[in-house]
C-alpha positions as CSV (number, residue, x, y, z in Angstrom):
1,X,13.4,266.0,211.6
2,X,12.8,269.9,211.0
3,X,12.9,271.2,214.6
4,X,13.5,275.1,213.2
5,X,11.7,277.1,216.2
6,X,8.5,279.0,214.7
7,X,7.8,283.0,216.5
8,X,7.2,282.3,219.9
9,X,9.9,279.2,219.8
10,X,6.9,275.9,219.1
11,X,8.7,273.5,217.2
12,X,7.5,273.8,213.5
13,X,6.2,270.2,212.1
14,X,7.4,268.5,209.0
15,X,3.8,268.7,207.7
16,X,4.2,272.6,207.6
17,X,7.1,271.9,204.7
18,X,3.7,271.0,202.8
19,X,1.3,272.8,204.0
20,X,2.4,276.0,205.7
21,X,3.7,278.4,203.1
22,X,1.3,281.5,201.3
23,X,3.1,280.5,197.8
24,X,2.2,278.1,194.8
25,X,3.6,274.9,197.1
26,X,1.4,275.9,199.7
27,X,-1.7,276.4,197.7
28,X,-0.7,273.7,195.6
29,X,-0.7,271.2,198.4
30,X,-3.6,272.3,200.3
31,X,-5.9,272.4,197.1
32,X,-5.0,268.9,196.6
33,X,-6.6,267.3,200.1
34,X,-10.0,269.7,198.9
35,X,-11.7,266.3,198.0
36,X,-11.1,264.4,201.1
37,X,-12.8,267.4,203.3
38,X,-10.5,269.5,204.4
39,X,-10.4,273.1,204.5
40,X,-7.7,275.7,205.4
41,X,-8.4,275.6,208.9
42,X,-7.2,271.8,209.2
43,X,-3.7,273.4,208.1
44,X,-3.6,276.1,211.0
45,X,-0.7,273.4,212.2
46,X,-2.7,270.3,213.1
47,X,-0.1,267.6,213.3
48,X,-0.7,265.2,210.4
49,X,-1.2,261.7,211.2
50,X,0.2,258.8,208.9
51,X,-1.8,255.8,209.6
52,X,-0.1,252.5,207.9
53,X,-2.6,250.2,206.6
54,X,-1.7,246.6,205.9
55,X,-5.4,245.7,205.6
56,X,-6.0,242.9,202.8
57,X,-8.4,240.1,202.0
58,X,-5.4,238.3,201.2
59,X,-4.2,238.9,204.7
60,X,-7.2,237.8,207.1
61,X,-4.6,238.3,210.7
62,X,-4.9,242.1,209.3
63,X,-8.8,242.0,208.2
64,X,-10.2,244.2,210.9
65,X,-7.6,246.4,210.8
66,X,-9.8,249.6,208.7
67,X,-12.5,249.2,212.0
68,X,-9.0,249.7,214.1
69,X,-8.2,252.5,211.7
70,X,-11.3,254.8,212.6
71,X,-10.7,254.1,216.2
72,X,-6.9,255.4,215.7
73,X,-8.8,258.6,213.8
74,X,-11.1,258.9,216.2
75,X,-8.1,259.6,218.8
76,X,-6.0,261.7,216.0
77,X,-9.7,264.1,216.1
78,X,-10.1,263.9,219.7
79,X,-6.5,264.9,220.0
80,X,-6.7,267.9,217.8
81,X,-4.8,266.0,215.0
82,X,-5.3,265.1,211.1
83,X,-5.3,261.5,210.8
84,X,-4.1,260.2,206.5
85,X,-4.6,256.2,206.2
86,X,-2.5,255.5,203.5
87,X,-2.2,251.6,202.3
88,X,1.3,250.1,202.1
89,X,1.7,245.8,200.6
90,X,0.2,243.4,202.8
91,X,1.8,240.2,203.6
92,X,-0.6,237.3,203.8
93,X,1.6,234.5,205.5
94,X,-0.4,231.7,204.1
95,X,-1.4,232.9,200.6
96,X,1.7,234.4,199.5
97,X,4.5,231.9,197.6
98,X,6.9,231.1,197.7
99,X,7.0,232.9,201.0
100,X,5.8,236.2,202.9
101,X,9.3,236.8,204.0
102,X,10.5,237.0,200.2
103,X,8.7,240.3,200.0
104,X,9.3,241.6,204.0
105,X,11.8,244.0,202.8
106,X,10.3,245.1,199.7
107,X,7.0,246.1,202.1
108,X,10.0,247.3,204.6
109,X,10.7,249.8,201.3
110,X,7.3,250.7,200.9
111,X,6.9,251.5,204.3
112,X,9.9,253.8,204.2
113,X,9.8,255.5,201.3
114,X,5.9,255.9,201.8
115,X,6.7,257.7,205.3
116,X,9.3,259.9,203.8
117,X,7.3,260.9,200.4
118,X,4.3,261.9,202.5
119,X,3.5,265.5,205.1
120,X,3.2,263.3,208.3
121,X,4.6,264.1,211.8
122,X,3.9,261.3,213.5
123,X,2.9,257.5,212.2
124,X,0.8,254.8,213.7
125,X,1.6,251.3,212.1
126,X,-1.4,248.3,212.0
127,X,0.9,245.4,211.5
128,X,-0.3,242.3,212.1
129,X,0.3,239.3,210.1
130,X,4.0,237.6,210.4
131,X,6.2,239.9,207.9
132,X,3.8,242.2,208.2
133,X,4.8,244.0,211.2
134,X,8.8,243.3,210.9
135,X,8.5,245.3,207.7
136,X,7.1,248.2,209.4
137,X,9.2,248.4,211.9
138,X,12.4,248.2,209.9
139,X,10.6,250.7,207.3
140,X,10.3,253.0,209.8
141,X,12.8,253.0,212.0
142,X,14.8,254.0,208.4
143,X,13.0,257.0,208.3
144,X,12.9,257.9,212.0
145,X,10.0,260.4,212.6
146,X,7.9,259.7,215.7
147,X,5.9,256.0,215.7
148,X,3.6,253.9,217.5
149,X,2.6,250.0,217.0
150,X,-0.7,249.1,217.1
151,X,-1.0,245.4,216.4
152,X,-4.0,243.0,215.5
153,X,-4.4,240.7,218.6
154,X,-4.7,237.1,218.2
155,X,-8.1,235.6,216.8
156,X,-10.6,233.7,219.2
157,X,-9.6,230.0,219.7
158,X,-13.2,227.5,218.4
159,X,-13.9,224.9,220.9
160,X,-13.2,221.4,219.1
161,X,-13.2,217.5,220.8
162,X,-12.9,219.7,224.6
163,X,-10.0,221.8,223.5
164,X,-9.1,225.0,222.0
165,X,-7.9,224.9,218.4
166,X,-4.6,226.6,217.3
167,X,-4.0,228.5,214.6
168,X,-1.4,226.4,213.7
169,X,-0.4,224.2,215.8
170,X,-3.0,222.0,215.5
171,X,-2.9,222.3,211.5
172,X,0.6,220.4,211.7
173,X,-0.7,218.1,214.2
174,X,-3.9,217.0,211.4
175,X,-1.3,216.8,209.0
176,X,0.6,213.8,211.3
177,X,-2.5,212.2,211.1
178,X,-3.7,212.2,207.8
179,X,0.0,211.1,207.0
180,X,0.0,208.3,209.0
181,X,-3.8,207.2,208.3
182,X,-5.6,207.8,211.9
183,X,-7.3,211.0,210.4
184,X,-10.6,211.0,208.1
185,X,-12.0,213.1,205.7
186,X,-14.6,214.3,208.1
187,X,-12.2,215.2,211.2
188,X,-10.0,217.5,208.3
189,X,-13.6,218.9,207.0
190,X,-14.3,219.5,210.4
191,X,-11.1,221.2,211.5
192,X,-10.9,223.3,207.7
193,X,-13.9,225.1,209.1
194,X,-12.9,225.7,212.7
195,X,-9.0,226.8,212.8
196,X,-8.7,229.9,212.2
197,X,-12.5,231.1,212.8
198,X,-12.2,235.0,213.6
199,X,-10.0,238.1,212.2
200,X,-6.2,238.3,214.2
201,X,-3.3,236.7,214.1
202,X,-2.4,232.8,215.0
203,X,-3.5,232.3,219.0
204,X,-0.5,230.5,219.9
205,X,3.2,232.3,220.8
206,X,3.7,231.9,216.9
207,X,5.6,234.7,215.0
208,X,3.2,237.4,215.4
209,X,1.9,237.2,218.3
210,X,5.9,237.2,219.3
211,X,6.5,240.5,217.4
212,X,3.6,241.7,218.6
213,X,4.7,241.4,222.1
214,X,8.1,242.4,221.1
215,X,6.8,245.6,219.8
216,X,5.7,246.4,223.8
217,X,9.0,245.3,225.2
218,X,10.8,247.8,222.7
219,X,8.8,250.6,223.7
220,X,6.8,251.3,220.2
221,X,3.4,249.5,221.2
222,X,1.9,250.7,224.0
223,X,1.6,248.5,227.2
224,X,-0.9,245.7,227.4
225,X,-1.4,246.0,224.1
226,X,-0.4,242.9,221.9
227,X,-2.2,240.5,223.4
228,X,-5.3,242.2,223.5
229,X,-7.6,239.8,221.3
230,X,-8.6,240.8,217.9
231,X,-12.3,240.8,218.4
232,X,-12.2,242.6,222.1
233,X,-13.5,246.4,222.2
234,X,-10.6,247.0,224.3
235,X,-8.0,246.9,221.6
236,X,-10.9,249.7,219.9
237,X,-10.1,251.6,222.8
238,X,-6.3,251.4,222.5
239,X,-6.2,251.7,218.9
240,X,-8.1,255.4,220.3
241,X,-5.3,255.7,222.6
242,X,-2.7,255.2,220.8
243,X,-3.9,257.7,217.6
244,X,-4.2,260.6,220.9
245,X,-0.3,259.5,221.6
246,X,0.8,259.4,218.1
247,X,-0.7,263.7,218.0
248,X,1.5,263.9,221.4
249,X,4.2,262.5,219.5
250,X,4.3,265.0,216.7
251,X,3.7,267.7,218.9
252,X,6.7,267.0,220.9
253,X,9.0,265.7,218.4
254,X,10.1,262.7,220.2
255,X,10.5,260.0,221.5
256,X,11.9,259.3,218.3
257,X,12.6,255.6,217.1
258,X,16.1,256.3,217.3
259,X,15.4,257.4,220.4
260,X,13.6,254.3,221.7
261,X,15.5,251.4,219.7
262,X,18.2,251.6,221.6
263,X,20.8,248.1,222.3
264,X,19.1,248.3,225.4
265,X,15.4,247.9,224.1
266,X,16.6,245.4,221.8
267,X,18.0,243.7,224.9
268,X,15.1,243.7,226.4
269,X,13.1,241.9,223.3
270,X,15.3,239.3,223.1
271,X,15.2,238.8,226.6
272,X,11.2,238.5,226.7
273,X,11.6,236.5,223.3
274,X,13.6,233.8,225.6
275,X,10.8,233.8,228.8
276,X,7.7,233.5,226.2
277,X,9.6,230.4,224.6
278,X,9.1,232.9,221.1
279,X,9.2,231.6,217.2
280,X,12.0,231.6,216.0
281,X,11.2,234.1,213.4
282,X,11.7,236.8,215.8
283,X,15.9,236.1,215.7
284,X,15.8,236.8,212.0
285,X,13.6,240.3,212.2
286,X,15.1,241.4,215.6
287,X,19.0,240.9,213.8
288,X,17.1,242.9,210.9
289,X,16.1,245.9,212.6
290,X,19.0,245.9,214.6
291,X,20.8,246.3,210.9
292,X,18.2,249.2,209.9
293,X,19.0,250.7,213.5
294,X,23.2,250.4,213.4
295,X,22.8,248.6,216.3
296,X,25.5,245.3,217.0
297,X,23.2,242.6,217.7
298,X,24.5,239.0,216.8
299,X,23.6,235.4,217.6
300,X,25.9,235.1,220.2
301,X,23.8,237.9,222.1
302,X,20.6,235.8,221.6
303,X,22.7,232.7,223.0
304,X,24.5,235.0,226.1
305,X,20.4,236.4,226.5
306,X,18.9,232.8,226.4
307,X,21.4,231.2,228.6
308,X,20.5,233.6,231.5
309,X,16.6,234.1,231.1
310,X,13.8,231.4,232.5
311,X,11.2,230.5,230.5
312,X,8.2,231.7,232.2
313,X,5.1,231.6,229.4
314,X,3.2,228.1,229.3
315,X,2.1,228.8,225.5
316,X,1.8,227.0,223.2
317,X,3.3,225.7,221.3
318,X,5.7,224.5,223.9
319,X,2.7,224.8,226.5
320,X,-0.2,224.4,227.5
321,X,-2.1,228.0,226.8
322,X,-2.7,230.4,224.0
323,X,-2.5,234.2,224.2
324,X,-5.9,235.0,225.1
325,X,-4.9,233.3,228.7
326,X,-1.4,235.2,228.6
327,X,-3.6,238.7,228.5
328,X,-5.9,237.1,231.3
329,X,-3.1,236.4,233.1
330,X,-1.3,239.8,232.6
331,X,-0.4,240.4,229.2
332,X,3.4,241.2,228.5
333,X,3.4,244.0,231.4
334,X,3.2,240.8,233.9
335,X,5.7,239.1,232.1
336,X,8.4,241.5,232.3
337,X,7.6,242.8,235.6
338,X,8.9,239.2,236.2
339,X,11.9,239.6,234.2
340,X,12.8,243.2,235.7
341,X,16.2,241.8,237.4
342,X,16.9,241.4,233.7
343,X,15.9,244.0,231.8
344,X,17.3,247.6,231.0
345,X,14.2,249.2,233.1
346,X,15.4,252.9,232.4
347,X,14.8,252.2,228.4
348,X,11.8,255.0,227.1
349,X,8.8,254.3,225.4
350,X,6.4,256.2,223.5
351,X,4.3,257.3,226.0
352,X,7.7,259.4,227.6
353,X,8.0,256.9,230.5
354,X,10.6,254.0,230.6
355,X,9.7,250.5,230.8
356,X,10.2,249.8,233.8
357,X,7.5,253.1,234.6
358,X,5.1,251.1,232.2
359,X,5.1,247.5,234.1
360,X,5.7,248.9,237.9
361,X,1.7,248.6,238.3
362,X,1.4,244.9,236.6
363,X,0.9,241.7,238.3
364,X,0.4,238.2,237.5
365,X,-3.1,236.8,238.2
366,X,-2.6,233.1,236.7
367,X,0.7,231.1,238.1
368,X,-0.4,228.0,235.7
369,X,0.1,230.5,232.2
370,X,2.9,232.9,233.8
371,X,6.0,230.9,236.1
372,X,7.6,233.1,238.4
373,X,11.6,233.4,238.4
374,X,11.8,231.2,241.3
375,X,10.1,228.5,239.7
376,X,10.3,228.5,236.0
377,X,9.1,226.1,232.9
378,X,12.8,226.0,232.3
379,X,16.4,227.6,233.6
380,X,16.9,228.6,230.5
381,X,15.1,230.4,227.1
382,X,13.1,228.7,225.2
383,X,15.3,229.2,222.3
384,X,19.2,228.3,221.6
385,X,22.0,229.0,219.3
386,X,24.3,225.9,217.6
387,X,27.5,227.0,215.8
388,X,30.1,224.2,214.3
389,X,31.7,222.9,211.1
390,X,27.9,222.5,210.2
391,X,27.1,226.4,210.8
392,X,30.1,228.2,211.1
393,X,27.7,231.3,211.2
394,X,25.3,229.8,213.3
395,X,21.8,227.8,213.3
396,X,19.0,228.1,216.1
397,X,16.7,225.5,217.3
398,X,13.8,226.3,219.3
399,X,14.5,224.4,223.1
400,X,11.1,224.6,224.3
401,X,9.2,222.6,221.3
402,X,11.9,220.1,221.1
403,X,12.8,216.4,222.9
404,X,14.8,216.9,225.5
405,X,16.4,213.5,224.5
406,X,17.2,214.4,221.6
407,X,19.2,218.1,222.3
408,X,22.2,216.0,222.3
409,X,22.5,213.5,219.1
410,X,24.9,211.9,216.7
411,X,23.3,210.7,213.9
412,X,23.7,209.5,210.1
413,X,22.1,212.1,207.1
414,X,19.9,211.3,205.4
415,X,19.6,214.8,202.6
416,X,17.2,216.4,200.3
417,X,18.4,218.9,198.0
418,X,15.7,220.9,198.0
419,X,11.5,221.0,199.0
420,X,10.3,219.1,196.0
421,X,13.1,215.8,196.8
422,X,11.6,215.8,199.9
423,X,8.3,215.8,199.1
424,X,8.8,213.5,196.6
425,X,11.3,210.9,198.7
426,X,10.2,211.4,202.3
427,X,6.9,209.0,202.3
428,X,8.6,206.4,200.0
429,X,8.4,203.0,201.7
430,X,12.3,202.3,200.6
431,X,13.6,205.5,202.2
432,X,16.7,204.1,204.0
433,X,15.8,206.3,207.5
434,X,16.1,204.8,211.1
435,X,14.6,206.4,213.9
436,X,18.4,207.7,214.6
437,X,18.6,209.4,211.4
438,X,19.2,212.9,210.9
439,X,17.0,214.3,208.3
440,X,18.7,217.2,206.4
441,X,17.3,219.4,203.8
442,X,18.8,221.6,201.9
443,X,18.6,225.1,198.8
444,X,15.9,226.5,201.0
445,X,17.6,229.4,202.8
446,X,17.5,233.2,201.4
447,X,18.7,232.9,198.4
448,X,18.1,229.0,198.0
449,X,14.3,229.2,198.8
450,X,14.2,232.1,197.3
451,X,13.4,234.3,200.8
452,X,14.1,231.1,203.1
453,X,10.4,230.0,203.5
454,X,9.1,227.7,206.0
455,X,9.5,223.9,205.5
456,X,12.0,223.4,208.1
457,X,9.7,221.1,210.0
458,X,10.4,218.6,208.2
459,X,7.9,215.7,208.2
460,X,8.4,212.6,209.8
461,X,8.8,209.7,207.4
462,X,5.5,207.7,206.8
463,X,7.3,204.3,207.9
464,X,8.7,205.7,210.6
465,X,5.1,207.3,211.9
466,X,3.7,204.0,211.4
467,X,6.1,202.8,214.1
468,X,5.1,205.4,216.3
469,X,8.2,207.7,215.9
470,X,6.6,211.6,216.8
471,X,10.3,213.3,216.6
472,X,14.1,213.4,214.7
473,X,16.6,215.5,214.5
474,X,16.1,217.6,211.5
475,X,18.5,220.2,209.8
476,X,17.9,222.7,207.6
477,X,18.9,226.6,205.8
478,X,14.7,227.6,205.9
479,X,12.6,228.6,209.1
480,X,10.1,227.0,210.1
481,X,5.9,228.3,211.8
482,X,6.7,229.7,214.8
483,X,3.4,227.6,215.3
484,X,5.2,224.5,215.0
485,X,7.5,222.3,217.2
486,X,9.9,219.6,216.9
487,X,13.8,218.9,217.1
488,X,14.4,221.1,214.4
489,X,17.5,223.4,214.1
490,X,16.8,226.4,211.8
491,X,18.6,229.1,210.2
492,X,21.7,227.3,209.0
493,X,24.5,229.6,208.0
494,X,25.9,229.9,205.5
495,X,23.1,228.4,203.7
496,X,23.7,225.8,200.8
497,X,23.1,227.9,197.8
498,X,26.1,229.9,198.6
499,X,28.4,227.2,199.3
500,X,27.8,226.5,202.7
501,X,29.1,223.3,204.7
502,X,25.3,221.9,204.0
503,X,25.6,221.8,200.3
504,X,28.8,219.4,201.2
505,X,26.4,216.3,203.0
506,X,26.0,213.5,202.1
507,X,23.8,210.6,203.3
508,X,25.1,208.3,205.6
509,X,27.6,211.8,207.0
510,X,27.9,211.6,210.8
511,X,26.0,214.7,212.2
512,X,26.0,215.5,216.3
513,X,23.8,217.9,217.8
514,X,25.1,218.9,221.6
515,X,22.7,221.9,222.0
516,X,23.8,222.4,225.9
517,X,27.1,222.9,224.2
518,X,26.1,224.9,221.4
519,X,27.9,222.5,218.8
520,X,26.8,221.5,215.5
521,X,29.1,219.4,213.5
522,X,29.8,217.7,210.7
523,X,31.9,214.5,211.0
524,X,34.0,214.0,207.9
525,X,37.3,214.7,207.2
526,X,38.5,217.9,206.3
527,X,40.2,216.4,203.0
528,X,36.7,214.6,201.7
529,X,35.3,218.1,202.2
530,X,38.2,219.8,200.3
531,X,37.1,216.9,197.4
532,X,33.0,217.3,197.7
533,X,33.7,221.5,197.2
534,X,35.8,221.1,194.3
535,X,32.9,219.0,192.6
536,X,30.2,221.2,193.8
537,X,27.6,222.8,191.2
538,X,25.9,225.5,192.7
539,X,22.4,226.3,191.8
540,X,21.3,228.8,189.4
541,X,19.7,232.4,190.4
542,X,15.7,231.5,190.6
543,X,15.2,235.0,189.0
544,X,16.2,236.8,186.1
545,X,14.5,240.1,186.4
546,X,12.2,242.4,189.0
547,X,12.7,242.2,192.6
548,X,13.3,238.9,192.5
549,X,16.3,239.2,190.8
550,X,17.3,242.7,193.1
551,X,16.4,240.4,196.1
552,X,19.0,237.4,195.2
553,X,21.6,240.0,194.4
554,X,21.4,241.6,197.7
555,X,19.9,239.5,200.5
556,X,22.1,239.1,203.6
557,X,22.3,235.6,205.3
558,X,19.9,234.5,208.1
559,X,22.5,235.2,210.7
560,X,22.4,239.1,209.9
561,X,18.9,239.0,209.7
562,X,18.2,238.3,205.4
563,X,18.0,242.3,205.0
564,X,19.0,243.4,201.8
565,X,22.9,244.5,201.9
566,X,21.9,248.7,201.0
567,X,19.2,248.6,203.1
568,X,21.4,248.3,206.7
569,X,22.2,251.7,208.5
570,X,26.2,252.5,207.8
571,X,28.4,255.0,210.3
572,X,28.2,258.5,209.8
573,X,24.7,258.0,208.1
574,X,22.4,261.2,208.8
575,X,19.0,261.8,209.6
576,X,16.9,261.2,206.2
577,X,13.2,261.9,207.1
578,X,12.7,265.0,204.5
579,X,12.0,264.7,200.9
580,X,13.9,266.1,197.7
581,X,12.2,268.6,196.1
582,X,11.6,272.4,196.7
583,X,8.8,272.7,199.0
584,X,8.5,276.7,198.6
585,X,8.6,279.7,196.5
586,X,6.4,280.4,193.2
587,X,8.2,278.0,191.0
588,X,8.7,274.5,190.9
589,X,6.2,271.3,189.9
590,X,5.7,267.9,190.8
């Protein structure tokens, strides 16, 4: 940032580049925010306020997000600041194809470039939806000028049969039974109208209510936050807050991201990514702002992390509870208070106080949605890393949502090449699958997908649902919902459409699974692999032109995080928060 002393030694802001010259830039710039209402006294150096706005129709988790905006104004005003909401792409999880995370870096670009184009001293980003929030975070953490989080809050559970519904969850749970003939047209009527009834994100520990409370564990969101429900005047009132913290922010100059992002913070949300039993999501977008940041973080710190954190959160979908009962119980300040033996506790947030300043106060109030270390859901994360001839570069596997019987497996393949085989195969009566099988699909990582979308759930086989079969072993290069749950190991690297060992199975291949072990290997001989890779076709680019085409030419594998490769921080890199362009004098243009 600019931090050139003005007379009297205050810090000049990086709006005052804009706006605080007596020359043509200065009048140039000031004339131009005439038609929103302001006058020269707004540029007597008011901090300027970016304000992030992912709001869309498309995007209903971020739907409510212009009534947070005004609150976030209304603090920027009360704090003596100007407040700018400027829109950046929104990422509607559902409605966007082939898949939201196709297009998390291109928002991730907007993001940056939008920061750095723009006279703002401090920003506040409303991220909500899944790829939403990564984006901003790794957008702005590129550009490094002061930034707060203020996230959407889960959406209000409808009462259905007794129970609360789940986002998610319970839409992959109708689909079982209208696969296997026990649901009716009425029950799916019933449940179209009634899962996802309110603005806010997905009410179970899915992938953004994970970010979201990864976002307070970093030190970006401020505490409490994240879990806050979407429709609850309180997250108003910290939307306020945090747009009176964002003015402090600019004022002071720092915290910066760079700052606050520290290995340590990162530590720290991978750690609470383990106790809350997290998607599996968060691996990929954690591994990706640790690129933006120059950070090391690899998969064998998320394995080292998991092996050594309890899971403590009874969520679902590995539990019992949604997040509206985790911020009953506490929010994320309870949960980590729990976790402090194994957190970095001196880490700094945005409010100027470390984390472990934040959660000293916080207590549980609900032993049934929070464990306590001493008596854990689990010894270990609810999340795991597998490496092997399979995955030389590693494949992850949510622990928490799987069969414990079936965490250690050998098994024959049975492989789809891509989504529409399996759509097309899986339900066929003549299938040759046992119960024992492993089902393995294939072309649907990064550049395979394209943008590795999320069908790694793979679906049980009709036959084999018909016999009352609820969970395989299932491998694949996508993701999957952090919403959903089964034995399925994720993330395979390197993925098939770059050669991995996947593109090399072939039904009837031994597989074995020894996730206590870490292992994932593939049981042939080393010759017949030599012979499959010399016959191997690999598939052509998806896209010919546009981003697509920039996207397939650049994306990094899921075990980096699927940034793309000129995006990542390199040594030596400095600052670059400023603009080109001459910002002074009697001459220049636009």
């Amino acid at each position: 940032m600019n931090d050139t002393p003005r007379a009297g030694g205050e810090r000049r802001l990086r709006s005052q580049r804009w706006f605080g010259t007596d020359d043509l830039s200065g009048l140039a710039h000031r004339s131009t925010l005439t038609p929103i209402g302001l006058s020269r006294e707004h540029f007597d150096g008011r901090p300027f306020i970016g304000i992030a706005q992912s709001w869309s129709d498309f995007a209903p988790c971020n739907v409510h997000f212009r009534q947070i905006a005004e609150h976030v104004k209304r603090g920027v005003a009360e704090a003596g600041g100007v407040a700018m909401e400027f829109p950046t792409i929104s990422l509607g999880e559902n409605l966007a194809k082939p898949t939201a995370m196709l297009f998390r870096n291109l928002m991730a670009m907007d993001v940056e470039e939008s920061i750095r184009m723009y006279p703002m001293d401090a920003v506040v980003l409303l991220g909500g939806c899944d790829k939403t929030l990564p984006a901003q975070l790794m957008g702005a953490a590129s550009v490094d000028i002061p930034t707060i989080v203020v996230t959407a809050g889960p959406t209000t559970p409808r009462i259905h049969a007794g129970r609360q519904l789940g986002g998610g969850t319970d839409a992959w749970k109708l689909a079982e039974r209208v696969r296997s003939g026990v649901a009716d047209g009425a029950e799916v009527a019933d449940l179209e109208a009634s899962i996802m009834s309110t603005p806010g994100h997905c009410n179970e520990m899915g992938s953004a209510s994970t970010i979201s409370a990864a976002s307070e564990a970093l030190g970006l969101a401020l505490a409490g936050s994240s879990t806050i429900p979407a429709m609850d005047g309180r997250r108003l009132a910290a939307a306020a807050e945090a747009g009176r913290r964002a003015v402090r922010l600019a004022r002071d100059g720092s915290p910066l991201p760079s700052e606050i992002l520290s290995r340590d913070a990162l530590e720290n949300a991978v750690t609470l990514l383990m106790a809350l039993g997290g998607s599996t999501n968060a691996i990929v977008h954690l591994l990706a702002l640790a690129g933006r940041l120059g950070v090391g973080l690899d998969l064998d710190d998320f394995a080292r992390i998991s092996a050594r954190t309890p899971l403590l959160a009874n969520l679902r979908p590995s539990g019992e509870f949604q997040v509206q009962e985790l911020d009953a119980a506490g929010g994320v300040p309870a949960v980590l208070k729990e976790l402090s033996p194994l957190l970095h506790l001196d880490a700094p947030t945005v409010t100027g106080r470390t984390i472990g300043q934040e959660i000293a106060g916080a207590r549980v109030t609900d032993r049934t949605v929070i464990a306590s270390m001493d008596a854990p859901l689990a010894r270990t994360g609810g999340l795991a890393v597998v490496h092997g001839s399979l995955a030389p570069d590693g494949a992850v596997i949510k622990t928490s949502a799987a069969s414990p019987d079936l965490l250690v497996h050998r098994g024959r393949a049975v492989v789809f090449d891509n989504i529409r085989d399996l759509a097309a195969r899986i339900d066929d009566p003549d299938l040759e699958v046992a119960a024992s099988s492993v089902l393995v699909l294939r072309n649907c990582g990064p550049k395979g997908g394209p943008g590795m979308p999320e069908w790694g759930m793979l679906p049980i086989p009709a036959k084999l649902l018909a016999q009352g079969v609820t969970d395989m072993v299932r491998i694949s290069d996508a993701r999957m919902s952090g919403t959903a749950f089964g034995t399925n190991v994720l993330h395979v690297a390197p993925e098939a459409a770059v050669g991995g060992p996947l593109a090399l199975v072939e039904d009837g291949d031994l597989i074995v699974l020894d996730v206590p072990s870490g292992i994932l290997d593939l049981e042939v001989p080393a010759t017949e692999l030599e012979e499959r890779r010399r016959e191997l076709k690999l598939p052509p680019p998806r896209y010919r032109r546009g981003y697509g085409a920039l996207y397939l030419r650049h994306v990094q594998q899921s075990n980096t995080g699927c940034d793309l490769d000129f995006l990542t921080a390199q040594p030596g890199d400095p600052a670059d928060n400023e603009p080109e362009g001459i910002l002074e004098g009697w001459h220049g243009g636009w």
